[in-house]
C-alpha positions in Angstrom: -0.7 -53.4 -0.2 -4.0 -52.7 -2.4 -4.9 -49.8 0.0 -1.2 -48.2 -0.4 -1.5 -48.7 -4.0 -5.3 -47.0 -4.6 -3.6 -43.8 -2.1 -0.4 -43.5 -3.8 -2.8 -43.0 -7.4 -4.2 -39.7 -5.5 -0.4 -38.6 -4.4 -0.8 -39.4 -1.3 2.2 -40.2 1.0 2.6 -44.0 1.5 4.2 -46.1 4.2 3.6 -49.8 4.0 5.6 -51.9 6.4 5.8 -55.7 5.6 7.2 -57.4 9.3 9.4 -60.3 6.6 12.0 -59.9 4.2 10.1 -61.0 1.3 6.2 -62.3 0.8 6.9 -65.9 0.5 4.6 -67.6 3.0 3.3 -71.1 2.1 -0.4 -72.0 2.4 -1.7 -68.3 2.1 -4.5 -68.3 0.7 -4.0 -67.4 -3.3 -8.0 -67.5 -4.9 -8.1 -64.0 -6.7 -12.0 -63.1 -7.4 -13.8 -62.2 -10.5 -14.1 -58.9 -8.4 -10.4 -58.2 -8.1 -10.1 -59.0 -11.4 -12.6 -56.3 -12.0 -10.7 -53.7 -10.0 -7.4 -54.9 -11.6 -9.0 -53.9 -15.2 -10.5 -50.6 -13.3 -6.7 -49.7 -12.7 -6.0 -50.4 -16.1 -3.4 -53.5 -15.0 -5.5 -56.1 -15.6 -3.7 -57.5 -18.9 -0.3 -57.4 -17.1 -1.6 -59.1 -14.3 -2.9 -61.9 -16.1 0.8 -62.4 -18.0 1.8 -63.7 -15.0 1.3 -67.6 -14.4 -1.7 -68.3 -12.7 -4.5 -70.9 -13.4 -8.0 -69.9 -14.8 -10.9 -71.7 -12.5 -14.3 -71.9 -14.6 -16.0 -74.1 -12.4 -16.0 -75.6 -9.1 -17.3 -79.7 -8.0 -17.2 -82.2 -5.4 -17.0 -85.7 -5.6 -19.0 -88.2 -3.7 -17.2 -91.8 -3.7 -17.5 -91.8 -7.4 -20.3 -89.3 -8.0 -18.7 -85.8 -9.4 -21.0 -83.1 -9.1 -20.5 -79.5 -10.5 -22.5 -76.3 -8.0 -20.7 -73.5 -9.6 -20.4 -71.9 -13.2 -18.6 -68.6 -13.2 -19.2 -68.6 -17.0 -22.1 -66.2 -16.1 -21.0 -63.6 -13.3 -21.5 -60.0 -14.2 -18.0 -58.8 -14.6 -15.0 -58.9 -17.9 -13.3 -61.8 -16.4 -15.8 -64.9 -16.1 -13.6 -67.2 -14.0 -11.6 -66.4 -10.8 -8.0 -67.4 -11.2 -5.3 -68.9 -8.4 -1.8 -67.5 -8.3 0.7 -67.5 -5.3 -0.3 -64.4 -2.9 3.8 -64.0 -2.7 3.1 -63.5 -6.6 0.1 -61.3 -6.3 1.6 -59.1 -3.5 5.0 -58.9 -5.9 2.9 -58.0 -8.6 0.9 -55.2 -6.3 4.3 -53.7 -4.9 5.9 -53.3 -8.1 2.9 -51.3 -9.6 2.7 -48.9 -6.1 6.1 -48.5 -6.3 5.5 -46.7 -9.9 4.3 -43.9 -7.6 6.7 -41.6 -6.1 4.3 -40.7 -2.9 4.4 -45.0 -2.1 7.4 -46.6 0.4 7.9 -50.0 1.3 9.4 -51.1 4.3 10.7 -55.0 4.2 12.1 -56.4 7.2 9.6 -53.6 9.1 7.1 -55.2 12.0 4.9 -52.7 13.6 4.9 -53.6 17.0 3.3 -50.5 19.5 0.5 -48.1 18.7 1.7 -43.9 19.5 -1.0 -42.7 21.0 -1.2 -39.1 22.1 -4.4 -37.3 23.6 -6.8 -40.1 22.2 -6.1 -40.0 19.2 -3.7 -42.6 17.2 -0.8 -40.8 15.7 1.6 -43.6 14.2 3.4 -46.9 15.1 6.5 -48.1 17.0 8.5 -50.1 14.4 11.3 -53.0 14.5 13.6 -53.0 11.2 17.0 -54.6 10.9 20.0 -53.1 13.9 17.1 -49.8 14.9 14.0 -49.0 16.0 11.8 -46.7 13.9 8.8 -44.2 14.8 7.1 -43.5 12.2 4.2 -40.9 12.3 0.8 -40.3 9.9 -2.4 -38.8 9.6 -3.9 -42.4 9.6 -2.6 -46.1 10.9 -4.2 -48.6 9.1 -3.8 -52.4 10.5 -3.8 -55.1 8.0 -1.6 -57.5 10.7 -3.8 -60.8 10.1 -6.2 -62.6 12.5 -3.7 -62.8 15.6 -3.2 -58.7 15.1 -0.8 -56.7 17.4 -2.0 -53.5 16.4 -5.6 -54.8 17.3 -4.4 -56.4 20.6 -2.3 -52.5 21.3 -5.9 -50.7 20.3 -7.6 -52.7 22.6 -10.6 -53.3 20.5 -13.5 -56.2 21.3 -13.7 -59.1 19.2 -17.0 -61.1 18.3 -15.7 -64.6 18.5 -18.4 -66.7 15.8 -17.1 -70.0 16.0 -15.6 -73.0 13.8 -15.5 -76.2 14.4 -13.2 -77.3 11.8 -9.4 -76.4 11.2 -7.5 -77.7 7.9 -4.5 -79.7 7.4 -2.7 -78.0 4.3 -0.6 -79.8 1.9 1.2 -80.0 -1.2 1.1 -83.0 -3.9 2.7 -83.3 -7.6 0.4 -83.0 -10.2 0.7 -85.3 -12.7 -0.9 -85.9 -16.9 -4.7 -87.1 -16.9 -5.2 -85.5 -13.7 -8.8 -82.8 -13.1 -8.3 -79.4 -13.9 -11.0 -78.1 -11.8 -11.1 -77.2 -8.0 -12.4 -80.0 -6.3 -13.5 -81.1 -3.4 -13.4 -84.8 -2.3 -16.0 -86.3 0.3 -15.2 -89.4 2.5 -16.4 -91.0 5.4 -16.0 -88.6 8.0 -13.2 -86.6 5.7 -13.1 -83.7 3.3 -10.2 -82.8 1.0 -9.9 -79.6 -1.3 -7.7 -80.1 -4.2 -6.4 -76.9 -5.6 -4.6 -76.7 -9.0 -1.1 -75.1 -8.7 -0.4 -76.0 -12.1 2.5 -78.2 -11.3 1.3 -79.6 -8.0 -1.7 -79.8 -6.2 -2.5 -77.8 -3.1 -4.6 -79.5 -0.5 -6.4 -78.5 2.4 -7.7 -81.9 4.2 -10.5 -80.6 6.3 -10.7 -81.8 10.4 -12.5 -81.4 13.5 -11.7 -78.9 15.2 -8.7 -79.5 17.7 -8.5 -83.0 16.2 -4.9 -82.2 14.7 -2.7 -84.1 17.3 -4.6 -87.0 17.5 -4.0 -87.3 13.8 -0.4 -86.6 14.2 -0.3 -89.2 17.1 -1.2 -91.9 14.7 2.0 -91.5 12.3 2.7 -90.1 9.3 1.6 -93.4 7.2 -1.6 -93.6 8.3 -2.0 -90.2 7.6 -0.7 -91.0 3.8 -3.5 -93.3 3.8 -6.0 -91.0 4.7 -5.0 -88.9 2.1 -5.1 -92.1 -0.4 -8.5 -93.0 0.7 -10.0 -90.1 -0.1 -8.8 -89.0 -3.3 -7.4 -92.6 -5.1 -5.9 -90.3 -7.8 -2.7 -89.2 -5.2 -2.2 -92.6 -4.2 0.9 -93.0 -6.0 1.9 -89.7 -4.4 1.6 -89.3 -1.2 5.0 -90.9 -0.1 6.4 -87.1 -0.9 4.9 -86.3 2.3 8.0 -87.2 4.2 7.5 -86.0 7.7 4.8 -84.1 9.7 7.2 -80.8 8.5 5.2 -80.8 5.1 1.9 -80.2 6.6 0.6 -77.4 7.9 -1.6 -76.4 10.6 -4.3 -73.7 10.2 -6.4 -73.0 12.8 -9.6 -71.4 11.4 -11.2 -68.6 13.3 -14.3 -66.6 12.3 -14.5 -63.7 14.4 -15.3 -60.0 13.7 -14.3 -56.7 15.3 -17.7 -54.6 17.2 -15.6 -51.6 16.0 -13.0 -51.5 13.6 -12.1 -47.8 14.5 -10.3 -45.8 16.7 -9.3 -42.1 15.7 -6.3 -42.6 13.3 -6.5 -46.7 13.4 -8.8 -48.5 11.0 -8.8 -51.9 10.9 -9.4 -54.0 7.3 -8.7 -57.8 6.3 -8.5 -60.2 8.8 -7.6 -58.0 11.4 -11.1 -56.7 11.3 -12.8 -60.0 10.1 -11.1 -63.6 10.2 -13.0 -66.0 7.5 -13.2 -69.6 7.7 -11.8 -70.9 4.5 -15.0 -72.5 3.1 -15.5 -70.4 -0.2 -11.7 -69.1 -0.2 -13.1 -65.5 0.1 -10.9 -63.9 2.9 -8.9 -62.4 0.4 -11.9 -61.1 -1.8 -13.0 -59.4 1.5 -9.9 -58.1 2.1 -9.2 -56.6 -1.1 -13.0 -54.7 -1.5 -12.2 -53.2 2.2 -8.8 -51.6 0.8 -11.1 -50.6 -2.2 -14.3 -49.1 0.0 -11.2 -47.3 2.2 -9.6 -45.7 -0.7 -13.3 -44.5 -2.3 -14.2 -43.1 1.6 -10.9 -41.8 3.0 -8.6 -40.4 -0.2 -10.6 -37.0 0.0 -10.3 -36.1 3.7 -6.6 -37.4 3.6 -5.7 -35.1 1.1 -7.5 -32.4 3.1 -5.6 -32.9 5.9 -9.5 -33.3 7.5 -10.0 -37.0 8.5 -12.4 -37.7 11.9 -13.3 -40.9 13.1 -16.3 -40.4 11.6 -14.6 -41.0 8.1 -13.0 -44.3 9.6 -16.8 -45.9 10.9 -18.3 -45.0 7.2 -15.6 -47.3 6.1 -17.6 -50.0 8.6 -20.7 -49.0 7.8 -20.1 -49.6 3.6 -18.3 -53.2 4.4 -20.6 -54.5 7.8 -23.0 -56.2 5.5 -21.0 -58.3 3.2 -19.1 -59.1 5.9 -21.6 -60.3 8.3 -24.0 -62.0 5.1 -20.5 -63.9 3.6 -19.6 -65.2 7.8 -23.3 -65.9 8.2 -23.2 -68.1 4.9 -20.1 -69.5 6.1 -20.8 -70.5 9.4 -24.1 -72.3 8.3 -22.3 -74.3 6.2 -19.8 -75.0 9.0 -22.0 -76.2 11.4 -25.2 -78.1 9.2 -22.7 -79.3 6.2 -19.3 -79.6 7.6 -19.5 -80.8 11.0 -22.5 -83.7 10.0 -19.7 -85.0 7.2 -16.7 -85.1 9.3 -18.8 -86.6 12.1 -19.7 -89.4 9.5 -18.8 -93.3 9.8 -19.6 -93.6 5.9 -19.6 -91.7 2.7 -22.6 -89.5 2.7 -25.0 -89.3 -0.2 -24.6 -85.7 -1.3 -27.1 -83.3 0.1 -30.2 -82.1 -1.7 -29.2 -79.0 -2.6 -25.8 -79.9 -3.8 -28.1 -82.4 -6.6 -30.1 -79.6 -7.5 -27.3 -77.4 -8.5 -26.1 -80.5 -10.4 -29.1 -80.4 -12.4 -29.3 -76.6 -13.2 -26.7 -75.5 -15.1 -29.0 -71.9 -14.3 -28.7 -72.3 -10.4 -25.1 -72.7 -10.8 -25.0 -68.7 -11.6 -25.9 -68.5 -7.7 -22.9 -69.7 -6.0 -20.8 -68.9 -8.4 -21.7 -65.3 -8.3 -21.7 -65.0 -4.4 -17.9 -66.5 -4.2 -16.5 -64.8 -7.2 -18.3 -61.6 -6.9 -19.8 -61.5 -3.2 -22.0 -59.3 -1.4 -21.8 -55.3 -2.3 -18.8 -55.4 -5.0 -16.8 -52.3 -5.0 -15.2 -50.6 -7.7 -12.3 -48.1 -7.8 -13.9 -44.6 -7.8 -10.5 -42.6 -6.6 -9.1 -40.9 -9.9 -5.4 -41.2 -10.4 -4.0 -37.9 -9.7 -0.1 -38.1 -10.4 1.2 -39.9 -13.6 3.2 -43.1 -12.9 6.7 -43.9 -13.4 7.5 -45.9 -16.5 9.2 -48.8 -14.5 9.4 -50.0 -11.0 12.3 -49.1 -8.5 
């Protein structure tokens, strides 16, 4: 949606196919970065944006038992918005669709899955498409895939995945929020349990962290025990977690961190999860996702609108994001396997690691992984000029 948006600002023609009727999915991840912030402002929509209800995150801390400890202040990162905000993705792709559709040159198809790659001679020339009572073939100088982790354009390409490895999957819930309660993101630590407690401004969302594969045995032993857990770990929700009724209010996501050898084929490129799956840890997926569509737009606008795009165009798009992407999975893996897997494998509430108590006592090292999560590795910036004058209101 980014990507169509960034094009459509050159005039460029615009297809973006969307397989739903609408955006609202549950549990996507909704953590928009200080750096798309940035790039919101760099399109000049970054005021608007913020009109709509979101919640501002300053800092980030986990809890120990009873020991709160704070390892990130984004009061410092090098951008106009010092704080990373949370807002529903069906929200922030609403908001995205609305301002692309202020272009003439940008079309969105709801109800639209691409299912089949077109190939002719080698070269990728459009997408087979299911929309409501017809089949569609729709043709273009370049296919882009933005399909998620499990991608069917991806799987139709044929291209080889480099699986990294997680042993953890999350268990994602929702909770009421009530008066007294935190207003920061945290993260609660228990004996051989982890739970993330997002602010949602009326509820909480929760992602209660597990061993990987471990989901059905939790299942197995009943929903109560499972409030328990839940009650255990964070006391505060106690007198909540009855509104988990059934097993239907919690979600399964299996985390996957994998990355594509080649995210190219001529007339395919490959960005977002399709070309990268993230673990959660961090809540960067979308960060990543959103600096690819920038670093397309930036590499690709020119030779579209030339009518000159080669492969070659497509693996310079790989070659500007392969480092952030491998540093941020690298990052994220470590803490998978030394941090993660040692606390969920725990019979007791662990002390909290060194480093976490050195961040705890250095407001100044607190810049560090604050400005790694809410700015990352190689920040891009929108360097496309808008070409064709928008509409004064959506259609």
């Amino acid at each position: 949606m980014m990507l169509g948006l960034l094009l459509a600002r050159t005039g460029l023609q615009v297809e973006v196919l969307e397989k739903h009727a609408d955006f609202l999915r549950d549990f996507r991840g909704d953590t928009i970065h200080a750096s798309t912030l940035e790039v919101m402002h760099e399109l000049g929509l970054l005021g608007e944006f913020l009109q709509r209800p979101h919640q501002k995150i300053q800092h980030l801390a986990v809890s120990f038992a009873d020991r709160a400890i704070r390892f990130a202040d984004f009061g410092h990162v090098p951008t106009r918005c010092r704080f990373i905000v949370l807002m529903p993705q069906w929200d922030f792709l609403n908001f995205i669709a609305e301002q692309a559709k202020r272009y003439p040159s940008f079309h969105l198809r709801m109800s639209t899955e691409a299912t089949t790659l077109i190939e002719e001679h080698g070269r990728i020339v459009g997408v087979n498409a299911r929309a409501p009572q017809r089949q569609l073939a729709i043709r273009a100088d370049l296919i882009v895939a933005a399909d998620g982790r499990d991608s069917t354009l991806r799987q139709q390409a044929g291209l080889r995945l480099k699986e990294l490895g997680a042993p953890i999957d999350v268990l994602w819930l929702r909770l009421s929020k009530q008066p007294g309660d935190p207003d920061e993101v945290i993260g609660r630590v228990g004996a051989g349990a982890l739970l993330v407690m997002l602010d949602r401004g009326d509820y909480w969302q929760c992602a209660y962290v597990i061993g990987k594969g471990g989901a059905e045995a939790i299942r197995g032993e009943g929903i109560a025990a499972f409030r328990e857990r839940i009650a255990a770990i964070a006391p505060l929700l106690s007198n909540r977690v009855a509104e988990l009724d059934d097993w239907n209010d919690i979600k399964l996501l299996s985390v996957s961190v994998n990355r594509l050898v080649s995210w190219a084929r001529a007339g395919l490129l490959l960005i977002g999860d399709a070309a990268h799956a993230m673990s959660p840890v961090g809540g960067v997926g979308i960060n990543l996702a959103i600096q690819d569509a920038v670093a397309a737009s930036n590499l690709l606008a020119e030779p579209l609108r030339k009518g000159r795009l080669t492969l070659r165009h497509l693996e310079a798009v790989q070659e500007r994001r392969q480092l952030p992407t491998r540093v941020t999975q690298w990052l994220q893996v470590a803490i998978q396997n030394r941090v993660l897997r040692r606390l969920l494998a725990s019979r007791v509430t662990p002390q909290p690691p060194l480093p976490l108590r050195w961040l705890a006592g250095s407001p100044y090292l607190q810049r560090l992984p604050a400005r790694l999560i809410g700015v990352g590795i190689r920040p891009e910036h929108v360097a496309t000029d808008e070409l064709v004058a928008p509409q004064a209101s959506a259609q």
